[in-house]
N, C-alpha and C positions, 0 to 999 in steps of 0.2 A: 515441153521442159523449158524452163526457162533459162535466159541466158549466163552461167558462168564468168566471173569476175575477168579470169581468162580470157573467155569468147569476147568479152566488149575491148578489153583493151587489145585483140587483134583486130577488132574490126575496126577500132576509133585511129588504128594508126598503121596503114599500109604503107605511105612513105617512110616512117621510120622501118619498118619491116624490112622494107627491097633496101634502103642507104646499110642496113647494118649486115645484110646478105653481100655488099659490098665491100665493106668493113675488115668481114672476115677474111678478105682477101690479100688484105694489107695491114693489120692491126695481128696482135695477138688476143683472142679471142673478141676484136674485132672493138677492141676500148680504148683508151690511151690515159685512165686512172682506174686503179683496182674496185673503187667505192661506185664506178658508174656501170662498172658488169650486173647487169640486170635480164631473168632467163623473160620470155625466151628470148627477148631483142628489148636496149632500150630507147626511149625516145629521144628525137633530135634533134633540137630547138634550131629555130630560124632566126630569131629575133625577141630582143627582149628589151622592157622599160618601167622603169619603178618597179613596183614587185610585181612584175606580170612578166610572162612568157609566152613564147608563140610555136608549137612545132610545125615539123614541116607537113601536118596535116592541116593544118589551120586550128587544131587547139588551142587552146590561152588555158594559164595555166597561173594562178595565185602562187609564186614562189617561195619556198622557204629554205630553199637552199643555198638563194643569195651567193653563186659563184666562193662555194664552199667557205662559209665563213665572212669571204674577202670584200663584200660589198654592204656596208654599213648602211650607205645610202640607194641603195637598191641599183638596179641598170639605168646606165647612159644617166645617170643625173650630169644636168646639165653642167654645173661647175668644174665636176671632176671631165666631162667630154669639151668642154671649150679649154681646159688646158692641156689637154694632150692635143688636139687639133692644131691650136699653135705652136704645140712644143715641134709637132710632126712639120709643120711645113719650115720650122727654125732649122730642123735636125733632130736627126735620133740616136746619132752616134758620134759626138767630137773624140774620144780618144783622149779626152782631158779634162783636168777639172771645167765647173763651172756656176752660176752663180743657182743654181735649183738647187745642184745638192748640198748648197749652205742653207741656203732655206728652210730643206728637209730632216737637215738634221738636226735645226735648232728647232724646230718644231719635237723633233721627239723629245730633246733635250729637257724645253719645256714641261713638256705633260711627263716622262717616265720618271718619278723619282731617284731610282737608281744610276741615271744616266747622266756621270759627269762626261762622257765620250760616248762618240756611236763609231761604227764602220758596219757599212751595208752591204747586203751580199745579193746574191738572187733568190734567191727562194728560202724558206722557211726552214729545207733540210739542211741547206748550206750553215746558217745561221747555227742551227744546233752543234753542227758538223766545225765550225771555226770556236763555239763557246766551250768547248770540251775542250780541241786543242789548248785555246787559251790555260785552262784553270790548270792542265797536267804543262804549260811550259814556267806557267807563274810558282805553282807547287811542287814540282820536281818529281810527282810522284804519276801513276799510270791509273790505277784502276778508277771505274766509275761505276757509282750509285744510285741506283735509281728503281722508280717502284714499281708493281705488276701493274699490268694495265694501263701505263701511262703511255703517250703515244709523241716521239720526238722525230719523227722521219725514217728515210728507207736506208741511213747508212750504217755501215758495218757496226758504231759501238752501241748503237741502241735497236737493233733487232734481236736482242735476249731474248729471253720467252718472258711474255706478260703473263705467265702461269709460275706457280710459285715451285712444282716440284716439277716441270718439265726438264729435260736435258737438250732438246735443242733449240736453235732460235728460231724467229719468225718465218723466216728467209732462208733458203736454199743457199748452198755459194757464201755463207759467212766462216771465216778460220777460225776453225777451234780457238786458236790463241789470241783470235782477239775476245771470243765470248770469255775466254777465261780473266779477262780483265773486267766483267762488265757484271755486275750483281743486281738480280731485282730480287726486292725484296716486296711484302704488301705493305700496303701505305696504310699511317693511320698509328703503327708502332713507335713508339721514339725510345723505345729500350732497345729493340732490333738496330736503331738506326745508330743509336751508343756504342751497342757493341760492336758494328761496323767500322766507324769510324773513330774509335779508339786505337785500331790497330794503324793508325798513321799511316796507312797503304793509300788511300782513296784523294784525289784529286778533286774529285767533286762527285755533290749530289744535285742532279736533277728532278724535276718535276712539272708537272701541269701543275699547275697553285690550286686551282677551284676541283678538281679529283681528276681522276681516269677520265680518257676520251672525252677532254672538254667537259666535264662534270656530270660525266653519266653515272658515276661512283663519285658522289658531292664531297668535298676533304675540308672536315672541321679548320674552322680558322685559328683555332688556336691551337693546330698542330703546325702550321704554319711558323707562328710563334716560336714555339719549340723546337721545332728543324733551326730555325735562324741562331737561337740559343747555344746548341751543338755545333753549326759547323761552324761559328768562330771560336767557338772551345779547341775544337782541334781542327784548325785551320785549312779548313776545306771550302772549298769556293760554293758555295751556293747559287745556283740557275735557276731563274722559272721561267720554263718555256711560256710565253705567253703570247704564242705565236697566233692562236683563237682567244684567246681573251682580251690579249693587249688592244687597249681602246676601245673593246667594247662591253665589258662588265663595270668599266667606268672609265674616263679619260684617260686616264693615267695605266687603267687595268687594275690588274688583282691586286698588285704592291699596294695600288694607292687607295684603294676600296679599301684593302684590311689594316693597314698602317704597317705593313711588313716588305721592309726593303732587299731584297737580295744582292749578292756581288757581282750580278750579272746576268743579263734577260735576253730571251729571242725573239724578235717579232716579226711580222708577218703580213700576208693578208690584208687587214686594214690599212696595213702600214706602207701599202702602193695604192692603196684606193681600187683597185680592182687589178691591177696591170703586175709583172712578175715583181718579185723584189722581197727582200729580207735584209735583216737587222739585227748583230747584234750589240749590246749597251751597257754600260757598267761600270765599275771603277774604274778611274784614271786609271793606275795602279796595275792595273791585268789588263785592261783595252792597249796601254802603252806599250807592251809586248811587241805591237807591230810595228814599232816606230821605227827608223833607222839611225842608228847613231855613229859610234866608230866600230871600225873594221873587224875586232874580236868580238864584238856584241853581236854585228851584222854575221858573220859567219859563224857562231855557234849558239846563240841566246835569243835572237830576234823569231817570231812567229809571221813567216810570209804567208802572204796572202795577194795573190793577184785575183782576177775573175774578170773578163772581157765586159760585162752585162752591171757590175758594180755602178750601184747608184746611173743610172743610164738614163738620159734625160726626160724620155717620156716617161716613164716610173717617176721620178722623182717631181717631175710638172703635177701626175695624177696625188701621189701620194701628198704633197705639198698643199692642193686644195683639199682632200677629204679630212687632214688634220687640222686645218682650218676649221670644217665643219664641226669637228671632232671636238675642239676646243670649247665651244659653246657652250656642253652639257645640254642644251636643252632638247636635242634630238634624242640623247639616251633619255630622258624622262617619258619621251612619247612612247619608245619601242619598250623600255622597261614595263610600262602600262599596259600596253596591248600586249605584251607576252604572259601578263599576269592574268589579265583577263582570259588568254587563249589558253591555260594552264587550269584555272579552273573552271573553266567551260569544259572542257574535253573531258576534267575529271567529273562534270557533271553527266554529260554521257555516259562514261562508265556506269555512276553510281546509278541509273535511272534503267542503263540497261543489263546490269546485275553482270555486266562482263568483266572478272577479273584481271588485273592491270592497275597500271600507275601512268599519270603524265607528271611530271616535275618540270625544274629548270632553275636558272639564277640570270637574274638582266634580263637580260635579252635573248638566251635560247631555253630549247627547250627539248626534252627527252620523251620517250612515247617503250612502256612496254608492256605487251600484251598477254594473254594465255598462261598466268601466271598471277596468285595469291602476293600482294606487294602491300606495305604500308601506304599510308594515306599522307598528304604529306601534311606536318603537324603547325609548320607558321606559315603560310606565305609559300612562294618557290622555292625558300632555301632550305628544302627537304634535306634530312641529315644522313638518306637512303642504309641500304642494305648492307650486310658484308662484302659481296661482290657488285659488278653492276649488273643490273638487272638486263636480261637478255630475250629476245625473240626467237623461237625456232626458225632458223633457216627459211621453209616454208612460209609459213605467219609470216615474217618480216617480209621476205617477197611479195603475198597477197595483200599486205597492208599499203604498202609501196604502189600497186597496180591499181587496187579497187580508190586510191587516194587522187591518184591520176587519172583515172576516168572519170571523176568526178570534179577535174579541172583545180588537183594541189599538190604540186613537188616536196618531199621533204628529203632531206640528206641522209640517204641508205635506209630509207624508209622509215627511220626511228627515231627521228627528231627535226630539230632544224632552229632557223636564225629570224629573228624578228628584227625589220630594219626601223628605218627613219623612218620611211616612205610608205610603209605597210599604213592600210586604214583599216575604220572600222567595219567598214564594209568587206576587206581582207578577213579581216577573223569571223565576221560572220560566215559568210563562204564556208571558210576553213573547217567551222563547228558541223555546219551542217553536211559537208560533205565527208568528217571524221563519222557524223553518226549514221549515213547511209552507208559509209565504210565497215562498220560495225556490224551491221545488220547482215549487208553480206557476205562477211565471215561468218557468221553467224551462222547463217543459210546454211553454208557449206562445211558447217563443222570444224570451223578452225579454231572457235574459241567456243 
């Protein structure tokens, strides 16, 4: 009998095996991100550089996960690692401003259309978590907007259900009364979203710009348009998280791709060059909230915000040169091409091996779904997709995940992933041919 997709990835990775039998010891179910639980154990990189990776079995591995998003220019590129090296031996913590995070943040200033002000946070939930504050202290009002499926971090006002009749939220441990402030509705409706926000209740609406989960549910750009339309009709602060997009669906991001400005953006990921750090940017006008002024303001009107990690000098060193890079444009025209290529190469597999499925994408990523009748995509990557976003069973996504990796290709939860700078042609070649040996052994084994 021949060997199971299973059987190779236990045998191809005994050290990840025993580190994650360890794991378990001290991790909860022995991960430390929800999106890296992988049965039965997953792998454990050692090292990594440009788009390659190396586990602790001696693997290498064609990356397309690109540190979730967050590495434009794939690992250890050199610019972004000689300025954190000297930011590290400068310091990593003064406790006070300095001169990176001006640099840093005229640099976003720069490229985000929206962004007459920034104030930077740690992380990309933070960012969400201080934009929502904002628009309910500038608006007076509480509840928030926002649509199924879209994905803005793990805190309390955006873990609704991304399901449209579900009654609880994503998460265990959230208070009724805050889910009662927090409405998802599908995205795509702008009557839905009228009659929401007609009732002067709503603070703001948020969203991913490009659709659900980073554009796995693609969102017409001129719904875009017409959200902008509405919420300055009734005065409701509009957000696009743009916390995966920002800088890499084009410099600027989705604002600046589709000519659609909002009153205030989250970023992320790119936006440290690979190291912690978050951002968010937007009108004078609502970023000024934090400002300090006189004593009645300061003690009942003002929006605080401390954060020990804000703008912190090795982030802001890293983030400082990849927005540099970032600036050029001419790195997104390389990854934009090879993702396009790798998009319908993949879709050439399918059609050649009569496995139903879809691969899409827009820029620079891209989406992978299997076992399942999907349309074809009709111009280019910017497929105009399904009602929902198209899904993998449980199963299927796993075995596509493992059989991808033995074959020396990471992708981000098995069902997509990030095309950088740095990726070559020889990268998507790899890629292709190890998606269609991937194929074949689901195939074997009746998975699709």
């Amino acid at each position: 009998m021949s060997e199971t997709i299973l059987d190779t990835y236990v045998r191809l990775h005994p050290q990840s095996a025993a580190l994650y039998e360890e794991s378990l010891r001290v991790f909860p179910s022995g991960v430390t991100h929800d999106v890296r639980y992988v049965t039965p154990f997953p792998i454990f990189v050692e090292r990594a550089e440009a788009a390659h990776k190396y586990d602790v079995d001696g693997n290498e591995l064609v990356d397309f996960v690109m540190g979730h998003g967050a590495l434009f220019m794939g690992h250890a590129h050199p610019d972004v690692t000689a300025a954190i090296v000297e930011q590290a031996k400068k310091g990593t913590h003064f406790g006070a401003n300095h001169r990176l995070e001006l640099a840093w943040g005229r640099r976003v200033k720069e490229l985000v259309p929206c962004a007459e002000e920034v104030r930077f946070t740690s992380s990309g939930t933070e960012a969400t978590l201080m934009a929502i504050r904002l628009a309910r202290a500038h608006t007076g009002r509480d509840r928030l907007l926002k649509f199924d499926h879209h994905f803005h971090g793990w805190h309390d006002a955006v873990v609704g259900s991304r399901e449209p009749e579900a009654e609880n939220p994503e998460s265990a441990g959230v208070p009724s009364a805050t889910m009662s402030n927090t409405v998802s509705i599908p995205q795509g409706d702008i009557d839905a979203v009228e009659e929401r926000l007609a009732t002067g209740e709503f603070a703001t609406l948020i969203l991913e710009p490009t659709g659900a989960g980073w554009g796995s549910l693609p969102l017409d750009p001129a719904f875009l348009s017409a959200l902008r339309t509405a919420t300055t009709r009734h005065n409701t602060v509009l957000i696009f998280d743009e916390v995966v997009t920002g800088f890499r669906v084009s410099p600027g991001g989705t604002q600046a791709r589709y000519g659609v400005t909002p009153d205030l953006t989250t970023l992320a990921k790119i936006l440290a060059g690979g190291m912690p750090g978050g951002a968010v940017c937007g009108r004078g006008d609502i970023i000024s909230m934090i400002e300090f002024r006189d004593s009645p303001w300061n003690a009942r009107k003002r929006v605080q915000h401390p954060g020990t990690f804000n703008a912190n000098p090795v982030s802001a060193a890293a983030g400082d040169a990849m927005l540099a890079m970032v600036a050029t444009e001419e790195h997104h025209a390389r990854a934009n091409a090879l993702n396009e290529r790798l998009v319908r190469e993949l879709n050439g597999v399918l059609e050649r091996t009569g496995v139903p499925g879809v691969v899409y994408g827009l820029a620079s990523y891209f989406h992978i779904a299997l076992g399942r009748e999907a349309p074809r995509p009709q111009a280019g990557i910017e497929w105009p997709g399904p009602e929902a976003p198209p899904s993998m069973p449980g199963k299927l996504n796993v075995a596509l995940k493992r059989a991808l990796i033995n074959h020396g290709v990471d992708l981000m939860g098995g069902s997509g992933g990030f095309v950088s700078g740095v990726h070559t042609d020889a990268d998507i070649d790899h890629a292709i041919k190890a998606f269609e040996a991937a194929v074949s052994e689901l195939r074997a084994e009746h998975l699709v």
